[in-house]
C-alpha atoms as a printed R data frame, in Angstrom:
    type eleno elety resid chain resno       x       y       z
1   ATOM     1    CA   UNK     A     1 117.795  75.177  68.758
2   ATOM     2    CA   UNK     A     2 117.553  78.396  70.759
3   ATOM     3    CA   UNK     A     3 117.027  82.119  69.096
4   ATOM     4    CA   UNK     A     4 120.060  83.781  69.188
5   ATOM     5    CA   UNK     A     5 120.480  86.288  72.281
6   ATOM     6    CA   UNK     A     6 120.674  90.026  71.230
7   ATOM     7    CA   UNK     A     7 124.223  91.653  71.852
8   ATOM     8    CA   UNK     A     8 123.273  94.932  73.278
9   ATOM     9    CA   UNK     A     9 120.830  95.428  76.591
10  ATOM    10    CA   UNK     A    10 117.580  96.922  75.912
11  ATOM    11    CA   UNK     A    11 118.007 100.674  77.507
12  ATOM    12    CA   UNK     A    12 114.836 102.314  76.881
13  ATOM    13    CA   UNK     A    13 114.344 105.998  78.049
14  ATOM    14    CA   UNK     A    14 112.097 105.858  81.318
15  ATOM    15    CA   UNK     A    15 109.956 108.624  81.195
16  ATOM    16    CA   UNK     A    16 110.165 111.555  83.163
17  ATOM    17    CA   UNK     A    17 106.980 111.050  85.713
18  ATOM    18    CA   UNK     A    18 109.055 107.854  86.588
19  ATOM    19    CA   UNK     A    19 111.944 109.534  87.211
20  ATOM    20    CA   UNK     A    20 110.660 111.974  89.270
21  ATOM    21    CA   UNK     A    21 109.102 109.471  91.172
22  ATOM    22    CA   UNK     A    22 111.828 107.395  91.949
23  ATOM    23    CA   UNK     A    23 114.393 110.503  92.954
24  ATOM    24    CA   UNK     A    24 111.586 111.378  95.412
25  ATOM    25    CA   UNK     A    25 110.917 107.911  96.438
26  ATOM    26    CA   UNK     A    26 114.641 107.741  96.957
27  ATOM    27    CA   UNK     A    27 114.945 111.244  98.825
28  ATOM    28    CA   UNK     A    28 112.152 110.169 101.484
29  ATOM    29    CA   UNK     A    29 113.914 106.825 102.109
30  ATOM    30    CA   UNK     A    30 117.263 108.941 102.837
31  ATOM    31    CA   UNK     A    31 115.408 111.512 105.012
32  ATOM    32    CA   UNK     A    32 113.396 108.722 106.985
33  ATOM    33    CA   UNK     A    33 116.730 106.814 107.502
34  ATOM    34    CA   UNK     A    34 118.840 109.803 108.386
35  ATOM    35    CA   UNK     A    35 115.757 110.604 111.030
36  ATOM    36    CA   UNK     A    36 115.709 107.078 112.096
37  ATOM    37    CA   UNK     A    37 119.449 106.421 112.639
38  ATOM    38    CA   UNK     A    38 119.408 110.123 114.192
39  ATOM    39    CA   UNK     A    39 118.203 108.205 116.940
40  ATOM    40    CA   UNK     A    40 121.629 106.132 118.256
41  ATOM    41    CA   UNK     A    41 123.404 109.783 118.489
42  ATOM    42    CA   UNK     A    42 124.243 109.881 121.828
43  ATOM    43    CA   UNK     A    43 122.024 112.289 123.725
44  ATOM    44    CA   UNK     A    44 118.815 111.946 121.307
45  ATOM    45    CA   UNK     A    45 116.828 109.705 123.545
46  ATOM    46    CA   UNK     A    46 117.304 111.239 126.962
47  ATOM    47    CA   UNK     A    47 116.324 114.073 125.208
48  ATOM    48    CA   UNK     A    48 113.303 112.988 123.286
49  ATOM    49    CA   UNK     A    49 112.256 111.292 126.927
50  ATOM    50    CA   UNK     A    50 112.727 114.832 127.983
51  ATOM    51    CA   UNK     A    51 110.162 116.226 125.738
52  ATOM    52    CA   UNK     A    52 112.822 118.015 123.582
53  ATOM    53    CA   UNK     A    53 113.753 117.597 119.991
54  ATOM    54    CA   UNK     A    54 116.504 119.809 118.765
55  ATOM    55    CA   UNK     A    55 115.846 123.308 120.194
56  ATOM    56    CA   UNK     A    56 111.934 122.299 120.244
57  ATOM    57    CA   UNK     A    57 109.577 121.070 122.729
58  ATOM    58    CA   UNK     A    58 107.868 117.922 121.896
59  ATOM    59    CA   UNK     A    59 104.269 118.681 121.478
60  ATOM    60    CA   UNK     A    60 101.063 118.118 119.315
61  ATOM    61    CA   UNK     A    61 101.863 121.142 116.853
62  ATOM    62    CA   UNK     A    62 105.484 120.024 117.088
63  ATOM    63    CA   UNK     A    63 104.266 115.781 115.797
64  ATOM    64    CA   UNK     A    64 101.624 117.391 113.009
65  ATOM    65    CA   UNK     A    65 104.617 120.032 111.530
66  ATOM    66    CA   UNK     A    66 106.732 116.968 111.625
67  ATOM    67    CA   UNK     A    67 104.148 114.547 109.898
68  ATOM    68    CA   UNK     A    68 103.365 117.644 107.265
69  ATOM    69    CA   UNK     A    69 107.257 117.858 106.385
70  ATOM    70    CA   UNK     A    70 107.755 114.446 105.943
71  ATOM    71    CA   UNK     A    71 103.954 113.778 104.335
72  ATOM    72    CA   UNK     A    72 104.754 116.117 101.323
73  ATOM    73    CA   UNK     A    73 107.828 114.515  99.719
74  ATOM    74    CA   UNK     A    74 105.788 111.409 100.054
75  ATOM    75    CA   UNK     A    75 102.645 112.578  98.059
76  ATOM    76    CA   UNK     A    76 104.930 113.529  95.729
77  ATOM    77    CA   UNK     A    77 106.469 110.389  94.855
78  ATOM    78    CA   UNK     A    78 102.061 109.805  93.807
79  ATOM    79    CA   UNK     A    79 102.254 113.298  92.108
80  ATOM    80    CA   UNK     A    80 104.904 113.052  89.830
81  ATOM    81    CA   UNK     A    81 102.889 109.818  88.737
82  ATOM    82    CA   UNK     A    82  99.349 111.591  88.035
83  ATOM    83    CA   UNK     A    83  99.940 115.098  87.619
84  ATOM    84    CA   UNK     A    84  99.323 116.484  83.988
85  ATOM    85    CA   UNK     A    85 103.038 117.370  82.689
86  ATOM    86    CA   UNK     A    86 102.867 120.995  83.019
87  ATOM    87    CA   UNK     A    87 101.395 120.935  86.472
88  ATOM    88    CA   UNK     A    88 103.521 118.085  87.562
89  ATOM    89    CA   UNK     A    89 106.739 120.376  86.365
90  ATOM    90    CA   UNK     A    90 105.699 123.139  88.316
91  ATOM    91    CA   UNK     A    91 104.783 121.469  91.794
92  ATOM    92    CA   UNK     A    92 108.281 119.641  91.292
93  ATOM    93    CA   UNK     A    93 110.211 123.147  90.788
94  ATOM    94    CA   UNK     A    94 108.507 124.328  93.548
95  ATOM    95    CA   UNK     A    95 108.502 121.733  96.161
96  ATOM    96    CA   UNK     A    96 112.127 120.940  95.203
97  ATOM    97    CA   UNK     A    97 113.176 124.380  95.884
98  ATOM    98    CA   UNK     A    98 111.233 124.662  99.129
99  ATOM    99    CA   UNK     A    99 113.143 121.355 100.427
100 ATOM   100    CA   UNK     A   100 116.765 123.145  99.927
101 ATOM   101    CA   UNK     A   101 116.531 125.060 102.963
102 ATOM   102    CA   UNK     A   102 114.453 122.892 104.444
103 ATOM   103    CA   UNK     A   103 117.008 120.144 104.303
104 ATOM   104    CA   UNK     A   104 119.884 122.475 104.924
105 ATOM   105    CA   UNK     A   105 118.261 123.169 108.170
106 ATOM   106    CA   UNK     A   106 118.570 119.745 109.537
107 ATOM   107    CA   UNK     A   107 122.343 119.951 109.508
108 ATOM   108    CA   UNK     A   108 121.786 123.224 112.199
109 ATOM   109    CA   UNK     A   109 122.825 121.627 115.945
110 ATOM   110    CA   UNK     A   110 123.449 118.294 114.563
111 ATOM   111    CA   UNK     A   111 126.738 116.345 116.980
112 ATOM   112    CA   UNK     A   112 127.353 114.235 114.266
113 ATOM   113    CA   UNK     A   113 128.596 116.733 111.621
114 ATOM   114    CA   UNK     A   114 129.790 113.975 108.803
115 ATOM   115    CA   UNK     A   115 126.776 112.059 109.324
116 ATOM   116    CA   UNK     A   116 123.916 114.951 108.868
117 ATOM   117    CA   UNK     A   117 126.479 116.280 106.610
118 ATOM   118    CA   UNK     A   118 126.324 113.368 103.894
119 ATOM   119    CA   UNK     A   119 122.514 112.888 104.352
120 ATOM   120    CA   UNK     A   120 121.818 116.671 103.720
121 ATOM   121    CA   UNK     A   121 124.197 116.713 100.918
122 ATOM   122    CA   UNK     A   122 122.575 113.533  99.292
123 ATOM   123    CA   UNK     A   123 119.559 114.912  99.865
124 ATOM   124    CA   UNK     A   124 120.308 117.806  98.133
125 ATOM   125    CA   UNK     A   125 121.717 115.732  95.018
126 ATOM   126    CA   UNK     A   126 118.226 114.177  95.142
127 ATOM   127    CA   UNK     A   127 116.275 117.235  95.163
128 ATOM   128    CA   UNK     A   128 119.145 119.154  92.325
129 ATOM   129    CA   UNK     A   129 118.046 116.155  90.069
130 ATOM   130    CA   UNK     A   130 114.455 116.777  90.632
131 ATOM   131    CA   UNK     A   131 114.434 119.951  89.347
132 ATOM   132    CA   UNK     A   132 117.491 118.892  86.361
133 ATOM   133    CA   UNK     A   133 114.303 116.192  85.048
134 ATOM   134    CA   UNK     A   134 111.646 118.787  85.660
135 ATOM   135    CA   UNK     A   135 113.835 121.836  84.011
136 ATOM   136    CA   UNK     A   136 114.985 119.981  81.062
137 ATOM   137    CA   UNK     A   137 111.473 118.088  80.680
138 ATOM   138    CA   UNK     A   138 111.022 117.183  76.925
139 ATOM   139    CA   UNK     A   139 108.411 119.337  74.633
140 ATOM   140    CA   UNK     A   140 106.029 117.450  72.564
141 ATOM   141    CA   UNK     A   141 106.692 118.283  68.868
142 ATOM   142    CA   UNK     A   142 102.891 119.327  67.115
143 ATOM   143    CA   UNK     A   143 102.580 117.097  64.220
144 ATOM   144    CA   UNK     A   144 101.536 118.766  61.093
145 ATOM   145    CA   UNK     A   145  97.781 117.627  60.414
146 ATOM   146    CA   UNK     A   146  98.073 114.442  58.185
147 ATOM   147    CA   UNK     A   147  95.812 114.941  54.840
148 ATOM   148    CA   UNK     A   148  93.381 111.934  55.849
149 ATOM   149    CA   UNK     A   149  92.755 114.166  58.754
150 ATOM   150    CA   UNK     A   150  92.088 117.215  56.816
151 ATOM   151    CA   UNK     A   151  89.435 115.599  54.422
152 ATOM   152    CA   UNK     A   152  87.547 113.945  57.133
153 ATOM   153    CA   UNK     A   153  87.415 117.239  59.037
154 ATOM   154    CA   UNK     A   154  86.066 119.024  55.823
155 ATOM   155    CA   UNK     A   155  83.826 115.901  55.005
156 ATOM   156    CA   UNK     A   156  82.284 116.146  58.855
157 ATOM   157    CA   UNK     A   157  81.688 119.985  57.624
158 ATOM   158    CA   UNK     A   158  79.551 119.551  54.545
């Protein structure tokens, strides 16, 4: 005979490093693919072949601002993981609300207005959920000292 199977699926509360981590996990995947599928747009190529992306010329500090943009939403997919809370609440409120404008740029010159249109605007419900778990991240209630804790401490004392 087998146990009987529960009724109700386990729904555990994920904590919010995890969270955090997957929203920005999920908001590099969006801006990579966006980028990526940028590419069939009719023009892009004969334009990147002409050393021009956007209104910019293709060059070395052009690649490393690029690779910084895209490198910091990535380290902090590994950041929401390790950072202490406090720290990791702040660097999310803060990088979050750098990436607004950020991402509201890419929409600036784009042919394809519905397509950069949804990817900013998911990207923006990614980042708006960032700071929602980092804004309404829980408090840790102090427990009262327990007595067994207050005897050994006077005990270590005499």
């Amino acid at each position: 005979m087998s146990a009987p199977r529960p009724t109700t699926l386990d729904d555990r509360p994920m904590p919010v490093k995890a969270k955090l981590a997957a929203a920005w996990t999920s908001f590099i995947f969006l801006y990579a693919y966006v980028d990526i599928l940028g590419f069939y747009t009719p023009g892009t190529i004969t334009d990147i072949l002409d050393n021009k992306v956007f209104e910019f010329e293709l060059s070395q500090a052009f690649s490393a601002s690029a690779l910084t943009l895209v490198s910091i939403p990535i380290f902090m997919i590994v950041l929401s993981m390790t950072l202490p809370a406090r720290a990791n609440r702040m660097t999310n409120l803060v990088v979050a609300a750098v990436y607004v404008p950020a991402t509201v740029f890419n929409i600036a010159g784009g042919s394809y207005l519905w397509f950069y249109g949804l990817g900013v605007v998911l990207e923006l419900a990614l980042l708006a959920l960032i700071v929602r778990y980092a804004v309404t991240w829980p408090r840790a209630a102090t427990a009262p000292a327990s007595p067994d804790r207050a005897a050994f401490q006077t005990a270590q004392r005499v």
